[in-house]
N, C-alpha and C positions, 0 to 999 in steps of 0.2 A: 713536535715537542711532547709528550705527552697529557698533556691538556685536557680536557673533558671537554667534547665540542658536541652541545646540544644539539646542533643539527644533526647528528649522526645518530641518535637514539630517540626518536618523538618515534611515534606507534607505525607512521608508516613507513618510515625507513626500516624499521625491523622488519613490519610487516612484505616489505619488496624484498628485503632479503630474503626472509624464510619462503617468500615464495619463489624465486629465480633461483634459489636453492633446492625445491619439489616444483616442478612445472608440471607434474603428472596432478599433484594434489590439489583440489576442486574447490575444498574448503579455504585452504590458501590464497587460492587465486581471488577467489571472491570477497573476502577480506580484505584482501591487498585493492580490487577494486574498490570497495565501498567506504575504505581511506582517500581514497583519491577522488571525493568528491566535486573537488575543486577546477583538475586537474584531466578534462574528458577526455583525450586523447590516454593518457594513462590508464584511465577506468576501464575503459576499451580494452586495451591493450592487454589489461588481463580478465579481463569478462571473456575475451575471445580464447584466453591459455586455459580459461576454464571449462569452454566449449571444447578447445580441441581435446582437454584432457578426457570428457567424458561429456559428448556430445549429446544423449540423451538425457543426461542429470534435470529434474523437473525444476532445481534452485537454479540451475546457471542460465537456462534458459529466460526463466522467469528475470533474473536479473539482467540479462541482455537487452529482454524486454521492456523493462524499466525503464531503461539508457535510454534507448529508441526513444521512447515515449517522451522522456523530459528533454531528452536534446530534439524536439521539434519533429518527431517522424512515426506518429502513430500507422500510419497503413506498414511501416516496418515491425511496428510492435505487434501489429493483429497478423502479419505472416508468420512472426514467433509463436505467437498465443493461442490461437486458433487449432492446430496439431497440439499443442501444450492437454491446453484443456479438453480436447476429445481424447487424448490418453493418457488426463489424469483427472477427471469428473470432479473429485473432492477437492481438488488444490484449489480453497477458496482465495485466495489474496491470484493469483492466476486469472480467475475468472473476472476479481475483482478489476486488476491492471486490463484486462480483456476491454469489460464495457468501459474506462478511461478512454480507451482509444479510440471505441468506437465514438465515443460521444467529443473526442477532439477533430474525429472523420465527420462532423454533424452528422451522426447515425442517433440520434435520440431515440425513437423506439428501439432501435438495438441493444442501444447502452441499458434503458430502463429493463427488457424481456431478462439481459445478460445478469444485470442484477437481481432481478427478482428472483429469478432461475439460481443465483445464487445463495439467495435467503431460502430456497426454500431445502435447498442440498446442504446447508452450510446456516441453520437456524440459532446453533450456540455460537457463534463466534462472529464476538461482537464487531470488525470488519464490514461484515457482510448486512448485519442488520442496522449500524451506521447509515450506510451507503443506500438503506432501501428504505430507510428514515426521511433520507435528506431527498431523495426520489419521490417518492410521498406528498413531501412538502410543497416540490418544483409542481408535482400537478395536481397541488391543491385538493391532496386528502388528508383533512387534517386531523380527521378522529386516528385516521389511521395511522398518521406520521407521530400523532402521540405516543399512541401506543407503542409503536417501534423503537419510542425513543425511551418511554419506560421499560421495555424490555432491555435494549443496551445498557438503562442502566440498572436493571437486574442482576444485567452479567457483568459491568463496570461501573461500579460507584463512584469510582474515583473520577468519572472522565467527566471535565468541567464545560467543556464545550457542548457536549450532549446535554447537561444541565442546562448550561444558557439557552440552548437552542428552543428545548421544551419549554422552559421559561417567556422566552419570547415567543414561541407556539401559541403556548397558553394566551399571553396575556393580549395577542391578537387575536384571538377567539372570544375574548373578553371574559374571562375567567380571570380574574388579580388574585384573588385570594389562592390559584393553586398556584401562581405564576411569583407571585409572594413568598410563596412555603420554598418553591426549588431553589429561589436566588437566598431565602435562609437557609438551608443546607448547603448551597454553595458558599459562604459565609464562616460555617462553624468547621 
């Protein structure tokens, strides 16, 4: 009938058209997965049209490796990542998703060297000094995970989690009055 049938037009049915209509195109494919959140077997299915399409792409891999990792199968994500990030050193969310894995393999020195190794390649983007913030924390250096967490938020003001964290950093150090000041700026 001519009808308007929502389900035919929500983001990822476009998005599975436009890409089963370019199955060469990478950026397609990986869109069209990362709409299919829900839906693994889908996600898959074109995380891997993304791989065939351009097998070396440092994003498709990277996203494969994601999957891995949240569908339950880190030693699959560190045989993605591991070649990823030897040949591409700067791809920090790579090295990041990296130590995840290792630290879901209970590789803890792993996960912390991989992170740190990341902060130190990878010092403005706020990922990476997040991640070595919250590393910091886990082994109790806490002048240091301050600090970390004031430089994130150097580089993101906005992020409110980083404030609560420093917040409760603080005010477990027993400092209230700066632990005070962060939960008023988180506030205004």
């Amino acid at each position: 009938s001519g009808a308007f049938d929502q389900r035919e037009r929500t983001d990822s049915v476009e998005a599975d058209r436009a890409a089963n209509a370019a199955p060469g195109d990478v950026r397609l494919q990986l869109l069209a997965a990362e709409l299919h959140a829900e839906d693994h077997n889908l996600r898959r299915a074109f995380l891997a049209r993304a791989l065939q399409a351009a097998k070396d792409s440092p994003l498709a891999r990277w996203a494969m490796a994601r999957h891995e990792l949240a569908r339950g199968h880190p030693e699959r994500a560190v045989e993605i990542l591991e070649p990823l990030v030897e040949q591409s050193p700067q791809f920090a969310r790579a090295r990041l998703t990296l130590a995840d894995a290792y630290a879901a393999l209970e590789e803890a020195p792993r996960a912390a060297r991989t992170v740190e190794e990341t902060l130190r390649l990878a010092p403005q983007v706020p990922a990476a000094v997040k991640d070595a913030a919250r590393a910091s924390r886990r082994l109790d250096r806490m002048q240091e995970a301050a600090a970390r967490y004031r430089v994130l938020l150097a580089l993101r003001y906005d992020d409110e989690d980083a404030r609560r964290a420093l917040a409760a950093l603080l005010a477990d150090q027993g400092d209230v009055s700066a632990a005070a000041h962060e939960l008023e700026t988180l506030l205004k």
